[in-house]
KESEZA-652846 format. One record per atom (N, C-alpha, C): residue in one letter; x, y negated, z negated. Coordinates in Angstrom, 2 decimals, padded with zeros to 5 digits. Atoms other than C-alpha are relative to their C-alpha. Layout:
<rs>
<r A, <X, Y, Z>>
...
</rs>
This chain:
<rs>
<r X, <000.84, 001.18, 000.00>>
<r X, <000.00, 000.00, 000.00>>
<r X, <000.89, -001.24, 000.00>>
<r X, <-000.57, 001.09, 000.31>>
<r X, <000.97, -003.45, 000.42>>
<r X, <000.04, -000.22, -001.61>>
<r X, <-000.52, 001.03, 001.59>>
<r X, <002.64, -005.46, -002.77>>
<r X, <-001.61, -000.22, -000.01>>
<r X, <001.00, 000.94, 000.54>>
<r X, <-000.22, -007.02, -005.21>>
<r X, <-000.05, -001.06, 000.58>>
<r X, <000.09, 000.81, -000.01>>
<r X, <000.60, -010.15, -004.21>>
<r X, <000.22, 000.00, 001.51>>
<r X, <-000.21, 000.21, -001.53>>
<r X, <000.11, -009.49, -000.54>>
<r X, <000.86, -000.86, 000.71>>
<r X, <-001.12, 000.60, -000.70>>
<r X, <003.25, -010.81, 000.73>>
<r X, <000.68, 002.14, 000.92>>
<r X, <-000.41, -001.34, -001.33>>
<r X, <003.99, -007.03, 002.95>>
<r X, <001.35, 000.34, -001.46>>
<r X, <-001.10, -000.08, 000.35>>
<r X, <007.67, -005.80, 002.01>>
<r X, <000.56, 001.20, 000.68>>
<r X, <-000.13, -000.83, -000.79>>
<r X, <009.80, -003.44, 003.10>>
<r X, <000.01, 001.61, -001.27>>
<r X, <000.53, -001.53, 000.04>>
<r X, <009.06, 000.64, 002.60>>
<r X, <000.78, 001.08, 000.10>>
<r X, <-001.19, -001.02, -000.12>>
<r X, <011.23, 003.68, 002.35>>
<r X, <-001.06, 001.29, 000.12>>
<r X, <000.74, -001.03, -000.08>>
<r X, <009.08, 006.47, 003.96>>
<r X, <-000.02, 001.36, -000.65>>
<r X, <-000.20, -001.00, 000.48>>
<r X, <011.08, 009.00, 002.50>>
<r X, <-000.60, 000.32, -001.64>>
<r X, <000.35, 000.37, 001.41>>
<r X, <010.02, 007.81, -001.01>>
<r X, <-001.68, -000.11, -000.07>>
<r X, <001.66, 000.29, 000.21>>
<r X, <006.29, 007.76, -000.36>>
<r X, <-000.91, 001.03, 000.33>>
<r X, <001.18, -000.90, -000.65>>
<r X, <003.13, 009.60, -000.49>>
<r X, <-000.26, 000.38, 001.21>>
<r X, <000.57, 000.18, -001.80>>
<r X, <002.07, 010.82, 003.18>>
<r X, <-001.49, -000.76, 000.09>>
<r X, <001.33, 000.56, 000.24>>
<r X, <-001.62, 009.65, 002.07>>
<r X, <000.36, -001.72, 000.24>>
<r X, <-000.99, 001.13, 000.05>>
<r X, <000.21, 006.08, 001.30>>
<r X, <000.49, -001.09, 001.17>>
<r X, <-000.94, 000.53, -001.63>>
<r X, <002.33, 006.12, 004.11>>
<r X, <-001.08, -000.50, 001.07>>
<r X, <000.73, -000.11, -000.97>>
<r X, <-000.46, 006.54, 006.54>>
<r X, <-000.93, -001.42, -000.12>>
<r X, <000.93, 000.57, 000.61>>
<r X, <-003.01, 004.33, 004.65>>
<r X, <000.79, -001.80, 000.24>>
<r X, <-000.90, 001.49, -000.78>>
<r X, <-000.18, 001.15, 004.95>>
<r X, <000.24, -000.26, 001.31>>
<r X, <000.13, 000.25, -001.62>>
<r X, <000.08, 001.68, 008.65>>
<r X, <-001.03, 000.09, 000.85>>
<r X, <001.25, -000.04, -000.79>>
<r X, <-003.16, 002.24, 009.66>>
<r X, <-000.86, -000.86, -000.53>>
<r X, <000.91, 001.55, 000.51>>
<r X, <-004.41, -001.32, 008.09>>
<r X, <-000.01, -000.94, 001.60>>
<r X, <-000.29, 000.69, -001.21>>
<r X, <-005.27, -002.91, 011.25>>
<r X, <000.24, -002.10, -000.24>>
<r X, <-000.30, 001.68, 000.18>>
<r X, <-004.61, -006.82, 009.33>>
<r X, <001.59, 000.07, 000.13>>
<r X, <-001.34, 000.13, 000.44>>
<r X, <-000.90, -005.65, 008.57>>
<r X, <001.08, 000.08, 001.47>>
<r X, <-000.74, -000.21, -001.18>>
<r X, <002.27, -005.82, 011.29>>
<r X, <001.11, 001.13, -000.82>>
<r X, <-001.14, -001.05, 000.45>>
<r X, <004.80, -003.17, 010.74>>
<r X, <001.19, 000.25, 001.12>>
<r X, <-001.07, -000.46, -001.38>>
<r X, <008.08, -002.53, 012.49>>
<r X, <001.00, 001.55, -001.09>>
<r X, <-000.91, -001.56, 000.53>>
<r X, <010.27, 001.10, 011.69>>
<r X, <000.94, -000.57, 000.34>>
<r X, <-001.52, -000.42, -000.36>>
<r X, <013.89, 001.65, 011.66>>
<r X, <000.18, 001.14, -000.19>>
<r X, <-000.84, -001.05, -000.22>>
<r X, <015.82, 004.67, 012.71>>
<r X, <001.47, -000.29, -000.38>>
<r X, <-001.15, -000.13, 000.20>>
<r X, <018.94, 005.44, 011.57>>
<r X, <001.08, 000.33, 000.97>>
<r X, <-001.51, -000.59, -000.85>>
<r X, <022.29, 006.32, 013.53>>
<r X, <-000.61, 001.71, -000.62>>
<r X, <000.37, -001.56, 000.64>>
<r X, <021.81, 010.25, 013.08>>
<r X, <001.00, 000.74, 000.86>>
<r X, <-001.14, -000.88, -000.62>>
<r X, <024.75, 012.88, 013.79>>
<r X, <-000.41, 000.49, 001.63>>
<r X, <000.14, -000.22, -001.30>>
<r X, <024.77, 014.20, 017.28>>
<r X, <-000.43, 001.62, -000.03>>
<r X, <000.54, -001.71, 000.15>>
<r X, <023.28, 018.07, 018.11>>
<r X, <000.29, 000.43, -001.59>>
<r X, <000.75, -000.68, 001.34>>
<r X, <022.05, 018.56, 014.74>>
<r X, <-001.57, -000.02, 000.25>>
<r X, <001.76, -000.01, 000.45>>
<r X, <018.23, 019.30, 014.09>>
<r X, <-000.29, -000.94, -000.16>>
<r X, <000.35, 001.03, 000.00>>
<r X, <017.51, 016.17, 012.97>>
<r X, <000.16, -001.27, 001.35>>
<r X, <-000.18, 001.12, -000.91>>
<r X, <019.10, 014.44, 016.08>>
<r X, <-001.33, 000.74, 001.72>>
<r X, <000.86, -000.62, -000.61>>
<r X, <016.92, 016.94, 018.09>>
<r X, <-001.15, -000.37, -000.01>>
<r X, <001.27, 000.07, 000.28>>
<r X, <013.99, 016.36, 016.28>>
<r X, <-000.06, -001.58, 000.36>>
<r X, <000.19, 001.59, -000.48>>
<r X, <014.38, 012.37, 017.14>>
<r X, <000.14, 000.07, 001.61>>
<r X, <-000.02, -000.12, -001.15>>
<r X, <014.99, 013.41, 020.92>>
<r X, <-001.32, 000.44, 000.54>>
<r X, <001.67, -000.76, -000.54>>
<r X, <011.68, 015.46, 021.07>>
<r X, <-001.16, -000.92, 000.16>>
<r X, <001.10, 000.86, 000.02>>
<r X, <009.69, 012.64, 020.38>>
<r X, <000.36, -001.36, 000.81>>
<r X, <-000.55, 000.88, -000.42>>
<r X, <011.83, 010.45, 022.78>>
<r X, <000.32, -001.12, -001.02>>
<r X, <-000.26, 001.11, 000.95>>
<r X, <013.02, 008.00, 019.76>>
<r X, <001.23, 000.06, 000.41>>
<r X, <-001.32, 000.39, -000.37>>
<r X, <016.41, 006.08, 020.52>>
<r X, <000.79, -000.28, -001.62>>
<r X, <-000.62, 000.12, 001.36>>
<r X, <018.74, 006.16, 016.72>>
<r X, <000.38, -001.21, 000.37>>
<r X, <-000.27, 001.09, 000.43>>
<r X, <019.49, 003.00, 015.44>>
<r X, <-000.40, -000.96, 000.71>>
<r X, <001.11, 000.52, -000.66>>
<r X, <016.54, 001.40, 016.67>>
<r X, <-000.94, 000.00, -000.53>>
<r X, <001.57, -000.16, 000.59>>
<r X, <013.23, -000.37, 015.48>>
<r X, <-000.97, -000.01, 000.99>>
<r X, <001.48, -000.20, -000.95>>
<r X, <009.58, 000.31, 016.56>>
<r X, <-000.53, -000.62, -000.55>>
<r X, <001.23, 001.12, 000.89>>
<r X, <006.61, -001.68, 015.96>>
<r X, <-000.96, 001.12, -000.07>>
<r X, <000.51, -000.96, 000.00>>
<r X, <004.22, 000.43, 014.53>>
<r X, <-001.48, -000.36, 000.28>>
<r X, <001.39, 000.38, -000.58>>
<r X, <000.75, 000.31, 016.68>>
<r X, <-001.27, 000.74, -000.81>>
<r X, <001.54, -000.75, 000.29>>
<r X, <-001.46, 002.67, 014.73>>
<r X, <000.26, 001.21, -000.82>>
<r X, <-000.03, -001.33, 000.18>>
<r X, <-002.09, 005.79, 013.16>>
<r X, <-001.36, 000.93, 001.06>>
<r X, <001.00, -000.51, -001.23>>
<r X, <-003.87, 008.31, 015.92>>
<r X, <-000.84, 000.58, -001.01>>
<r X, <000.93, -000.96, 000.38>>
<r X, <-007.22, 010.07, 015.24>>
<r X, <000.64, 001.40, -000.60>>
<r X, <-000.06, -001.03, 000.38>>
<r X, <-005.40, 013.21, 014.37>>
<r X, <001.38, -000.10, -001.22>>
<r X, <-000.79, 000.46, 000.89>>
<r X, <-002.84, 011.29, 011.67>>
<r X, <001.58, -000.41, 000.60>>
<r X, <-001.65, 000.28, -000.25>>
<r X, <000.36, 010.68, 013.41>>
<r X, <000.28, -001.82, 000.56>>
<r X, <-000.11, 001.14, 000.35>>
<r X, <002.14, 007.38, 013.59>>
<r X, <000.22, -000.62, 001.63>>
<r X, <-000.21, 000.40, -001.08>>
<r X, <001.90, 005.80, 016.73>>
<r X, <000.44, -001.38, 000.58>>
<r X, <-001.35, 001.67, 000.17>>
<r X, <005.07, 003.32, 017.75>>
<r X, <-000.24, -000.46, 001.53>>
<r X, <000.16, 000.74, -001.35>>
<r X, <005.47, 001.05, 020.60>>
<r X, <001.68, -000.99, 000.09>>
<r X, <-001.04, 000.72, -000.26>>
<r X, <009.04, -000.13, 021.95>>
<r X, <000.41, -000.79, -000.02>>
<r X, <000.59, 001.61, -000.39>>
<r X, <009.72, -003.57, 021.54>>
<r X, <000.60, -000.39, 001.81>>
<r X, <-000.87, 000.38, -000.94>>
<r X, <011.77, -003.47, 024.97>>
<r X, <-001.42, 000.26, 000.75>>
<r X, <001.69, 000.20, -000.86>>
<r X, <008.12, -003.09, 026.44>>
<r X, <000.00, 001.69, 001.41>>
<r X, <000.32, -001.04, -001.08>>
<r X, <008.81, 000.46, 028.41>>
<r X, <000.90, 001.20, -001.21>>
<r X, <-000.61, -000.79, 000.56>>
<r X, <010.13, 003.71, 027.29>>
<r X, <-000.60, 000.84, -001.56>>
<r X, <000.90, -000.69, 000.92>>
<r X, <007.54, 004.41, 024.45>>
<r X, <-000.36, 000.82, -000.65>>
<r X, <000.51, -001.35, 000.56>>
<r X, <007.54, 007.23, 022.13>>
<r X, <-001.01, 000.73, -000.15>>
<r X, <001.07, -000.63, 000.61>>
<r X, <005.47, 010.01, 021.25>>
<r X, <-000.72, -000.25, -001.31>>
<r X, <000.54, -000.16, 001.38>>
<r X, <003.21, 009.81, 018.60>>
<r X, <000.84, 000.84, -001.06>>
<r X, <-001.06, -001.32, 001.10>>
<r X, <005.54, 011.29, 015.15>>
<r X, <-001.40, 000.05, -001.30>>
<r X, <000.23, -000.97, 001.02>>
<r X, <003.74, 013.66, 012.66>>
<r X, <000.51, -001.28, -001.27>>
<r X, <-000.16, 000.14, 000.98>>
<r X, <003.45, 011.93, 009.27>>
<r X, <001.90, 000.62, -000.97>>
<r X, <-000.94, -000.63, 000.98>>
<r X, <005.90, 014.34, 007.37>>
<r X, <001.67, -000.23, 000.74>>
<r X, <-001.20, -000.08, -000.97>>
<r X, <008.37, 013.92, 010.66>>
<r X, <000.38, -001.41, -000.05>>
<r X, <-000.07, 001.30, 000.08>>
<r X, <008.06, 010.46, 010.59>>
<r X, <000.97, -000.61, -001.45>>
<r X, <-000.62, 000.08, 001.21>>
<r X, <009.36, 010.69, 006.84>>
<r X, <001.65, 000.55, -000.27>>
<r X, <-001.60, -000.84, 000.91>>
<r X, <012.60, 012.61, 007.54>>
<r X, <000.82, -000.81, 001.43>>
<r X, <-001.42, 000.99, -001.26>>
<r X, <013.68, 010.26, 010.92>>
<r X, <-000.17, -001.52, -000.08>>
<r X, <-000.07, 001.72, -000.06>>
<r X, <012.90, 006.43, 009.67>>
<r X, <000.57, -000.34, -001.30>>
<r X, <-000.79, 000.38, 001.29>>
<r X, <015.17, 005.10, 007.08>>
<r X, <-001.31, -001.21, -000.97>>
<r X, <001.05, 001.38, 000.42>>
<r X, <012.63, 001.99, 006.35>>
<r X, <-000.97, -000.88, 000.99>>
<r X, <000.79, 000.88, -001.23>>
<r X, <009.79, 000.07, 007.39>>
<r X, <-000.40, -000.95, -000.66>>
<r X, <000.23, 001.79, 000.10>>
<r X, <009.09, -003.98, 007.26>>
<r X, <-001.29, 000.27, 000.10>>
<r X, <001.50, -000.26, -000.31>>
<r X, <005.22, -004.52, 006.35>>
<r X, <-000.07, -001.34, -000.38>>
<r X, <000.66, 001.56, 000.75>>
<r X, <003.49, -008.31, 006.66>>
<r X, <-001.08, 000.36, 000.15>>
<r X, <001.44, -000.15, 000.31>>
<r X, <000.05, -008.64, 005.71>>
<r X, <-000.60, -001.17, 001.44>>
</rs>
């Protein structure tokens, strides 16, 4: 959830409820942008950020959560657009996310 004092802030996905998580990004008043981390090269994790076309060490603006819960980002470079990421997936490839009200 946003701060009490509705000023947004920033979010550490890994640290949060998935209920939470979802519930702060799918406020359609709030703006949100993700960050990705740098992430090792052919490991699982750098895999699992390839599958969903995500570029490491790179933010997304986050457009939505879809009808079936997953977090749905939007490029800011205006092409190239990821897949929708899974809640729980979303939690183990974004270091932090910026939330204004």
């Amino acid at each position: 959830m946003l701060h009490a004092d509705g000023l947004g802030g920033t979010y550490f996905p890994a640290h949060m409820d998935p209920a939470q998580l979802s519930s702060t990004l799918a406020n359609p008043s709030t703006a949100a942008v993700a960050s990705i981390t740098k992430i090792a090269e052919d490991t699982p994790l750098d895999a699992l950020r390839k599958s969903y076309g995500l570029y490491a060490g790179h933010s997304y603006s986050v457009a939505g959560v879809t009808a079936d819960g997953k977090i749905a980002l939007s490029n800011p470079w205006g092409y190239n657009h990821p897949m929708p990421v899974p809640i729980d997936d979303f939690q183990r490839l974004f270091n932090h996310i910026d939330v204004w009200p």
